[in-house]
N, C-alpha and C positions, 0 to 999 in steps of 0.2 A: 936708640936714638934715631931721630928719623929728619933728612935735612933735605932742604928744597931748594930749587934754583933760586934766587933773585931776581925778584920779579918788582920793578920798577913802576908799575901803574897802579899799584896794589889793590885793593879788596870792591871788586863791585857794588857791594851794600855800602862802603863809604862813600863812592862818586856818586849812588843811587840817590843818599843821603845832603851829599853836598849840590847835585843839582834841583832834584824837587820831581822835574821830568825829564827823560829823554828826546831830543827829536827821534821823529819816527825810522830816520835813516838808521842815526846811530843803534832804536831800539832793535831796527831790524839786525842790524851788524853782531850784535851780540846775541838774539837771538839764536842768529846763523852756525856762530860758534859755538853755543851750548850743543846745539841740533848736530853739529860735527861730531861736537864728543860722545855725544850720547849713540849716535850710530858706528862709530869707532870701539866705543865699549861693548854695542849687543855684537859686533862684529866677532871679535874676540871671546864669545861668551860671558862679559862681565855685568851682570845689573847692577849702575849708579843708585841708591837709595835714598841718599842725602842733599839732593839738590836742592840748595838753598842763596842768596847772595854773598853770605860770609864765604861760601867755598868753591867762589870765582873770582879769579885770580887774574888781573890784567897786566901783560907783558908789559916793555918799552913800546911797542908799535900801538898796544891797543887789541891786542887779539885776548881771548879769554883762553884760562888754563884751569880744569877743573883740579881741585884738591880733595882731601880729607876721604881715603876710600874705603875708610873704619866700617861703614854699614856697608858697602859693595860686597854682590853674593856672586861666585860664579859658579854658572849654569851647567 
Protein backbone atom coordinates (compact mmCIF):
# COMPACT_ATOMS: atom_id res chain seq x y z
CA UNK A 1 0.00 0.00 0.00
CA UNK A 2 1.45 3.27 -0.86
CA UNK A 3 -0.08 6.61 0.68
CA UNK A 4 0.57 10.27 -0.06
CA UNK A 5 0.26 13.51 1.81
CA UNK A 6 -2.89 15.54 1.13
CA UNK A 7 -2.64 17.70 -1.17
CA UNK A 8 -5.38 20.28 -1.42
CA UNK A 9 -4.97 21.93 -4.91
CA UNK A 10 -5.12 18.62 -6.66
CA UNK A 11 -4.13 17.45 -10.16
CA UNK A 12 -2.65 19.93 -12.59
CA UNK A 13 -4.18 18.31 -15.72
CA UNK A 14 -7.58 19.14 -13.86
CA UNK A 15 -6.86 23.07 -13.46
CA UNK A 16 -5.09 22.62 -16.92
CA UNK A 17 -8.50 21.34 -17.98
CA UNK A 18 -10.80 23.72 -16.03
CA UNK A 19 -8.85 26.89 -17.27
CA UNK A 20 -8.29 26.33 -21.11
CA UNK A 21 -4.96 28.51 -20.60
CA UNK A 22 -2.48 29.73 -18.21
CA UNK A 23 -1.44 33.23 -17.72
CA UNK A 24 2.13 33.28 -18.53
CA UNK A 25 3.09 34.04 -14.86
CA UNK A 26 1.31 31.39 -13.57
CA UNK A 27 2.76 29.10 -16.57
CA UNK A 28 6.00 30.19 -15.76
CA UNK A 29 5.45 29.37 -11.92
CA UNK A 30 4.85 25.89 -12.46
CA UNK A 31 7.11 25.51 -14.99
CA UNK A 32 9.79 26.59 -12.34
CA UNK A 33 8.58 23.88 -10.11
CA UNK A 34 8.59 20.87 -12.39
CA UNK A 35 12.44 22.46 -13.43
CA UNK A 36 13.10 22.09 -9.42
CA UNK A 37 12.03 18.69 -9.23
CA UNK A 38 13.61 17.49 -11.93
CA UNK A 39 17.12 18.96 -11.01
CA UNK A 40 16.45 17.64 -7.43
CA UNK A 41 15.82 14.19 -8.93
CA UNK A 42 19.15 14.19 -11.38
CA UNK A 43 20.70 15.57 -8.10
CA UNK A 44 20.16 12.47 -6.22
CA UNK A 45 20.77 10.14 -9.27
CA UNK A 46 17.06 9.64 -10.06
CA UNK A 47 15.61 9.78 -13.75
CA UNK A 48 11.72 11.00 -13.63
CA UNK A 49 10.26 9.11 -16.90
CA UNK A 50 6.81 9.76 -16.50
CA UNK A 51 6.17 13.44 -16.69
CA UNK A 52 2.97 14.03 -17.41
CA UNK A 53 -0.02 16.54 -15.95
CA UNK A 54 -2.01 13.71 -14.20
CA UNK A 55 1.32 13.28 -11.93
CA UNK A 56 1.45 16.98 -10.65
CA UNK A 57 0.18 17.45 -7.80
CA UNK A 58 -0.69 20.97 -6.43
CA UNK A 59 -0.35 21.74 -2.68
CA UNK A 60 -2.50 24.38 -0.51
CA UNK A 61 -0.12 27.29 -1.63
CA UNK A 62 -0.02 26.20 -5.23
CA UNK A 63 3.53 24.72 -5.42
CA UNK A 64 3.73 21.59 -7.67
CA UNK A 65 4.58 18.04 -6.07
CA UNK A 66 5.65 15.39 -8.53
CA UNK A 67 4.14 11.87 -8.06
CA UNK A 68 3.84 8.28 -9.42
CA UNK A 69 7.89 7.25 -9.63
CA UNK A 70 6.67 3.65 -10.96
CA UNK A 71 8.96 4.38 -14.24
CA UNK A 72 11.73 6.44 -12.30
CA UNK A 73 15.35 4.62 -13.00
CA UNK A 74 18.22 5.35 -10.79
CA UNK A 75 21.34 5.97 -12.17
Amino acid sequence: MLLLDLELGGELYTLMKKRGRFEVDDARFYAACVASALDYFATIGVAYRDLKPENLLLDRKGYVKVIDLGFAKVL
